[in-house]
LOTI-292615 format. One record per residue (C-alpha): residue in one letter; residue number from 1; x, y, z. Coordinates in steps of 0.25 Angstrom, whole numbers, plus 5000, padded with zeros to 4 digits. Each point is the difference from the previous one (the first is absolute). Last residue first. Layout:
REM residues N
 residu num    u    v    w
      A NUM    X    Y    Z
...
//
This chain:
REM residues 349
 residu num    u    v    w
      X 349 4883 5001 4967
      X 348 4995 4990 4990
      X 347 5003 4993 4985
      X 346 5003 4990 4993
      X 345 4998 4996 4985
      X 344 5004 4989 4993
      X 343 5010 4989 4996
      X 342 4996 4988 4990
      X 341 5011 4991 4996
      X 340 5004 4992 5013
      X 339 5014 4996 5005
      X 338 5000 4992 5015
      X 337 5009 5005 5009
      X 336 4989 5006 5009
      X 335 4995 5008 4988
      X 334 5011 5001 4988
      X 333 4999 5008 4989
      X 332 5010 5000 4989
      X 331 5003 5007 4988
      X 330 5010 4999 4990
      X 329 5014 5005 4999
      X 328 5012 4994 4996
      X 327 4998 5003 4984
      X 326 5002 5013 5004
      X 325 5017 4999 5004
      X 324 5003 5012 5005
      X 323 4988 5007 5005
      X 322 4996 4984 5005
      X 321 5012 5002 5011
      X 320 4997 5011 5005
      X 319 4985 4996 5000
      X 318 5004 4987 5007
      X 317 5007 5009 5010
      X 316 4989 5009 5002
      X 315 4991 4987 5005
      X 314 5010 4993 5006
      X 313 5003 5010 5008
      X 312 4986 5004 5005
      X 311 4997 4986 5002
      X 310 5013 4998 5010
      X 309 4998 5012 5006
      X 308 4985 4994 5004
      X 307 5005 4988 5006
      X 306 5012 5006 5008
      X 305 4990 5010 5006
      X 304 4987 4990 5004
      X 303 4994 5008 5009
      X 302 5004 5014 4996
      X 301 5001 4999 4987
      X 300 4986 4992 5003
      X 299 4991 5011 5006
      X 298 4987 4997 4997
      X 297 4998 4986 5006
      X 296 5008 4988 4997
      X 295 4997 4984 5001
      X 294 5002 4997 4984
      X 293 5007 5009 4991
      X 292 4992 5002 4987
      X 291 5007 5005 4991
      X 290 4997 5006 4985
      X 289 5010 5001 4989
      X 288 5001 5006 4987
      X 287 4991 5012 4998
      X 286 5002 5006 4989
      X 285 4987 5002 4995
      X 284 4997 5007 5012
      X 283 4984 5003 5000
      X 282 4996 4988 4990
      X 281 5009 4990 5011
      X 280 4994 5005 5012
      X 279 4986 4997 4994
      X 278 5005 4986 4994
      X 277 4990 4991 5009
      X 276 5010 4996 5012
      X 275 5004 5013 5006
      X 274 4983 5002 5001
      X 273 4996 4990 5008
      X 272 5010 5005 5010
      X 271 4993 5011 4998
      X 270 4985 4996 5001
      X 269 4998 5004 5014
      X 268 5012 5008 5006
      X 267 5009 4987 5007
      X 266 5014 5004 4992
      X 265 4999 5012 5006
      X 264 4998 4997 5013
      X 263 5013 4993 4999
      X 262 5001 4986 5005
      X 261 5004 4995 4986
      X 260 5012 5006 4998
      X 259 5002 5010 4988
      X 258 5011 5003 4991
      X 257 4998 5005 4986
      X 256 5010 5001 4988
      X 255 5000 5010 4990
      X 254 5007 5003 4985
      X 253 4995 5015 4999
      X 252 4987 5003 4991
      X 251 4989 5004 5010
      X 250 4988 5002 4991
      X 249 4991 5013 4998
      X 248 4986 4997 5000
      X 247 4996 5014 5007
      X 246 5014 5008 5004
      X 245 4993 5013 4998
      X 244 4991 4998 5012
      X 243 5011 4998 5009
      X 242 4998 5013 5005
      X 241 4987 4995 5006
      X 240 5005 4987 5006
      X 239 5012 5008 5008
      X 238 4988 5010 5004
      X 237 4993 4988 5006
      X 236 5012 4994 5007
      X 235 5006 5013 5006
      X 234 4993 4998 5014
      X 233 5008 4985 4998
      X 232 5014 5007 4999
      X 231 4998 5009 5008
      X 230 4999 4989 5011
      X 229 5016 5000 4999
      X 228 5002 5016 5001
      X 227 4990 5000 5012
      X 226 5009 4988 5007
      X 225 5007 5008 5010
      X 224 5014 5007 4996
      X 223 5009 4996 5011
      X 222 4994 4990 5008
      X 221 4997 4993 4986
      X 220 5015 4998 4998
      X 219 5003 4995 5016
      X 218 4988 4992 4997
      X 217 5008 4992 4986
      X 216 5012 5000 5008
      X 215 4994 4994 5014
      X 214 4993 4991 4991
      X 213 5010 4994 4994
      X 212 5008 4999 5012
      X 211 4990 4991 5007
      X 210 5000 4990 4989
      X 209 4992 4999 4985
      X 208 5002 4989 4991
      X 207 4988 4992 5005
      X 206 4990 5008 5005
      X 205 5004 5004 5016
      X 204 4990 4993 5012
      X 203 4989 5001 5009
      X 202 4994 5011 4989
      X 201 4996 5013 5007
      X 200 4984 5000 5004
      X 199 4993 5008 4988
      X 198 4988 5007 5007
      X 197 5010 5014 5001
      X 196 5001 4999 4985
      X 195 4986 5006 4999
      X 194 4990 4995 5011
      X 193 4988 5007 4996
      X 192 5005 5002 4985
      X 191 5001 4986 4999
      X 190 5014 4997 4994
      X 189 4998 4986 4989
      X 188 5013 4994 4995
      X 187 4997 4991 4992
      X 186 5002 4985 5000
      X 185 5009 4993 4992
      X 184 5014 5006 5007
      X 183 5003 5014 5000
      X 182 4999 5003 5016
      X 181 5012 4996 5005
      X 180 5009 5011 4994
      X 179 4989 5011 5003
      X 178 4998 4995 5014
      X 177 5014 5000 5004
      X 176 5000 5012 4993
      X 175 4990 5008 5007
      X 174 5005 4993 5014
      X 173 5014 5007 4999
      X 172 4993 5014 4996
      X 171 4992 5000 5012
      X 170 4985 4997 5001
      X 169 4995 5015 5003
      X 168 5008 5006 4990
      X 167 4995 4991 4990
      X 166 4986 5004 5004
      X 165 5004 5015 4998
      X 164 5004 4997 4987
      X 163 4989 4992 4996
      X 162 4991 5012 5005
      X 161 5007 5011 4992
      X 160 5011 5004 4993
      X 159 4992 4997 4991
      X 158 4988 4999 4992
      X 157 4993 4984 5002
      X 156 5008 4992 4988
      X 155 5006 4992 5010
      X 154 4988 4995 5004
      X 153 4998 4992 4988
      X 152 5013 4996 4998
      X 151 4997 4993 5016
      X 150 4987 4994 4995
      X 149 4990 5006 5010
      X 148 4991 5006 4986
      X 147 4998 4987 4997
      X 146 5006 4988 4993
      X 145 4998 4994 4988
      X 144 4992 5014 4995
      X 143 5008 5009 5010
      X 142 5013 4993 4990
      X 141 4993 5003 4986
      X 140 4996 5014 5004
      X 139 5013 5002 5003
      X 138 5007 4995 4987
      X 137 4991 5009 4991
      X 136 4993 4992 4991
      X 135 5005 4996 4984
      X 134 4989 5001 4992
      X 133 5010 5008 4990
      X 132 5011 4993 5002
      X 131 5013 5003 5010
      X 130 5008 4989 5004
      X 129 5005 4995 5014
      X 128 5012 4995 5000
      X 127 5002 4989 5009
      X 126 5005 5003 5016
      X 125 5006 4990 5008
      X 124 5016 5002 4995
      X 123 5004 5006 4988
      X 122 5012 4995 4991
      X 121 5001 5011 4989
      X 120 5010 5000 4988
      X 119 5009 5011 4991
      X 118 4991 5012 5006
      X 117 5003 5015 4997
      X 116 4993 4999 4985
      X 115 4988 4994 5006
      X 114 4998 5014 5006
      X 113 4984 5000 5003
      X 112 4997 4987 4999
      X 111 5012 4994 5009
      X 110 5000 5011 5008
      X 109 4984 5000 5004
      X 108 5005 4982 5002
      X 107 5012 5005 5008
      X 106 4989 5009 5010
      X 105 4991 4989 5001
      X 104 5013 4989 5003
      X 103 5004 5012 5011
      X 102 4987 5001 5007
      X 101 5002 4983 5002
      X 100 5012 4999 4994
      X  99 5011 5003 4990
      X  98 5009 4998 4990
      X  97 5008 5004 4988
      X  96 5011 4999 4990
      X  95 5005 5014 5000
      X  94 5000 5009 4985
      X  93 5010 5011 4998
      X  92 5005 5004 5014
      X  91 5007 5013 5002
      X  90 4998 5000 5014
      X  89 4992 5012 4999
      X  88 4993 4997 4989
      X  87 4996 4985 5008
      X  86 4994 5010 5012
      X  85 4994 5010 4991
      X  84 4992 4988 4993
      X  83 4997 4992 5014
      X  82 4996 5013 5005
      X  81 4990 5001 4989
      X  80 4995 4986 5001
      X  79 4994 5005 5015
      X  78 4993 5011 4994
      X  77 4992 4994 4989
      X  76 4997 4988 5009
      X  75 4994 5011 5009
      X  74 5004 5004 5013
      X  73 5001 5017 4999
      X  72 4986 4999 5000
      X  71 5001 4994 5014
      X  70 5005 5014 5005
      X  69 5011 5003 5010
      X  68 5012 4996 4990
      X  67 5009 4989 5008
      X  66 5016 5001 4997
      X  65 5008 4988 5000
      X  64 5006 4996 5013
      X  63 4990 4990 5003
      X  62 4986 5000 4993
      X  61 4991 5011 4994
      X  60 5007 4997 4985
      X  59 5007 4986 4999
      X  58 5011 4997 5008
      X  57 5009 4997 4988
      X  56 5007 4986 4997
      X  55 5012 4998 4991
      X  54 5009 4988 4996
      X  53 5011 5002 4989
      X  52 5003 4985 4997
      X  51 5009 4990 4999
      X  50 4997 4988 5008
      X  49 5004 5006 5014
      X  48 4991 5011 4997
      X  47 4989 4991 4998
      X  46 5002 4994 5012
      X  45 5002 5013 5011
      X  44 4991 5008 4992
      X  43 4989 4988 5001
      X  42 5001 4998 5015
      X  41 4997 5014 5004
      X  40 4989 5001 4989
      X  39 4990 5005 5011
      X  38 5008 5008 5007
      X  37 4999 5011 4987
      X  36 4986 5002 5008
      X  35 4986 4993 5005
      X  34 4987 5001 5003
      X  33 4997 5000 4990
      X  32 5008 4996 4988
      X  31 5013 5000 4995
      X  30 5006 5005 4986
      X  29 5014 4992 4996
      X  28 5008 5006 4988
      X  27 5013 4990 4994
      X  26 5009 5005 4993
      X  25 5010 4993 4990
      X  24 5013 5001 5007
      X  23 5006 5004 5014
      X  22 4997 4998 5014
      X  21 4991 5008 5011
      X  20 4989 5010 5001
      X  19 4992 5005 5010
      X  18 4991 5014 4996
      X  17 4994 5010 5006
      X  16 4991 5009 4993
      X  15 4999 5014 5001
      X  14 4988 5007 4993
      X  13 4996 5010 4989
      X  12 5001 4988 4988
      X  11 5013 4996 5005
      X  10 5011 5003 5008
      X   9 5009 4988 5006
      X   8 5004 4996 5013
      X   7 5012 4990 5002
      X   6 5000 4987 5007
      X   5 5011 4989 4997
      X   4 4998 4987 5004
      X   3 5014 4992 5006
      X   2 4996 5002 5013
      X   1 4988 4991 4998
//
């Protein structure tokens, strides 16, 4: 960990901070909520160590990058942006590219709005979503599964406000326990009469995750509060609004998709359905390979680290290697080991 770098960067009107280590082609990890560069901890450290130039951001509103008061500010539109300024300023042509959770949407906006910036994207638990005309916005979808108590759903109440102040009231600490325990098949439901505070403290770490962890990730939120992460879920309708344009357009980058199959993602009625009938597969033409890792929840570079590099390697260096000799590549999918010709759409928040 000594070994990363971390610098500070302008960009798009803000300062973001920035860890970096190695050398070579470069790789850019976006992380999720509630989350930060930490995230990828594991993966800097081995992918570096197999030749290339590793970099993870805290994403706008977390850690030490600067955190814009407004949730307007929070839009996919935004957030690709910084990641724009941030690969100008480091003089950075085209990365390959992966993220999660919030960070896999915000790669996907990247990957269909600059497709020229991105060699190749492994994301992790969140599918593309594609824009068609009939297509309905993503919230009304979840509080239609779910209820208006789903925990995205809450989020979405103006802020800072009452979430804030139930957080506050729980302890930093305790709020992610809970978050990085709670993503497994069943939703996660607050009751507005309870809030956060109903939600007795998990008896025991996810896997992946150790006391330090935490203290490093709540020392973080301790600092700059979580009003900058929740933005980017108060932001979610007028994302879907400016995206508009984007109707029917395709992601056209070489993909891979890792997801395990205890994530509440993977569990939305008719998804998982879904990967299996060709939907994902007419969204992202070039999506290569799918997996399905059995027995992990929604945070699996974390849970599984060594796992996951590995797929994120062999994935980009196939492409190195297929980029140099193109009758060595071709597309495979692979679902719990097992290789399958129909991928498809997934999708939730």
């Amino acid at each position: 960990m000594d070994k990363i770098e971390h610098i500070t960067v302008a960009t798009n009107g803000i300062n973001m901070h920035v860890a970096s280590i190695g050398t070579g082609p470069v790789i850019l990890f976006l992380h999720g909520f509630p989350e930060l560069w930490y995230s990828w901890r594991h993966q800097l450290l081995h992918l570096s160590s197999l030749g290339y130039r590793c970099v993870a951001p805290d994403l706008r509103g977390y850690g030490d990058t600067d955190a814009p008061e407004s949730a307007s500010q929070y839009t996919g539109l935004h957030v690709v942006g910084d990641l724009i300024g941030l690969l100008d300023a480091f003089g950075i042509d085209q990365v390959f590219l992966v993220g999660h959770d919030w960070g896999a949407m915000i790669a996907w906006y990247l990957c269909l709005l600059r497709p020229d910036r991105v060699r190749a994207l492994v994301n992790l638990n969140v599918a593309f979503m594609a824009r068609h005309p009939k297509t309905i916005n993503p919230m009304e979808v979840l509080k239609s599964i779910y209820g208006e108590d789903y925990y995205a759903c809450r989020f979405q109440e103006p802020g800072p406000g009452e979430i804030e102040k139930d957080f506050a009231q729980v302890g930093t600490a305790k709020m992610l326990r809970i978050f990085f325990s709670s993503f497994g098949p069943k939703p996660l439901i607050v009751p507005k009469e309870t809030g956060f505070r109903g939600i007795p403290d998990p008896p025991c770490l996810p896997p992946g995750f150790s006391e330090e962890d935490i203290n490093f990730y709540a020392n973080k939120f301790n600092q700059k509060g979580f009003t900058g992460a929740l933005n980017y879920y108060r932001a979610i309708n007028q994302t879907w609004d400016l995206m508009a344009p984007w109707i029917g357009v395709k992601i056209q980058v070489p993909v891979k998709f890792i997801i395990g199959d205890q994530d509440i993602n993977y569990h939305l009625p008719g998804l998982k359905e879904y990967i299996l009938n060709g939907g994902f597969k007419k969204d992202v033409p070039r999506l290569e390979e799918v997996v399905v890792m059995g027995g992990v929840a929604h945070f699996p570079n974390q849970a599984r680290p060594e796992e996951v590099s590995e797929h994120i390697y062999s994935f980009f260096k196939k492409l190195q290697v297929s980029n140099n000799n193109p009758r060595a590549n071709s597309a495979t999918s692979s679902l719990n080991g097992n290789r399958v010709s129909d991928l498809a759409h997934l999708h939730a928040l």
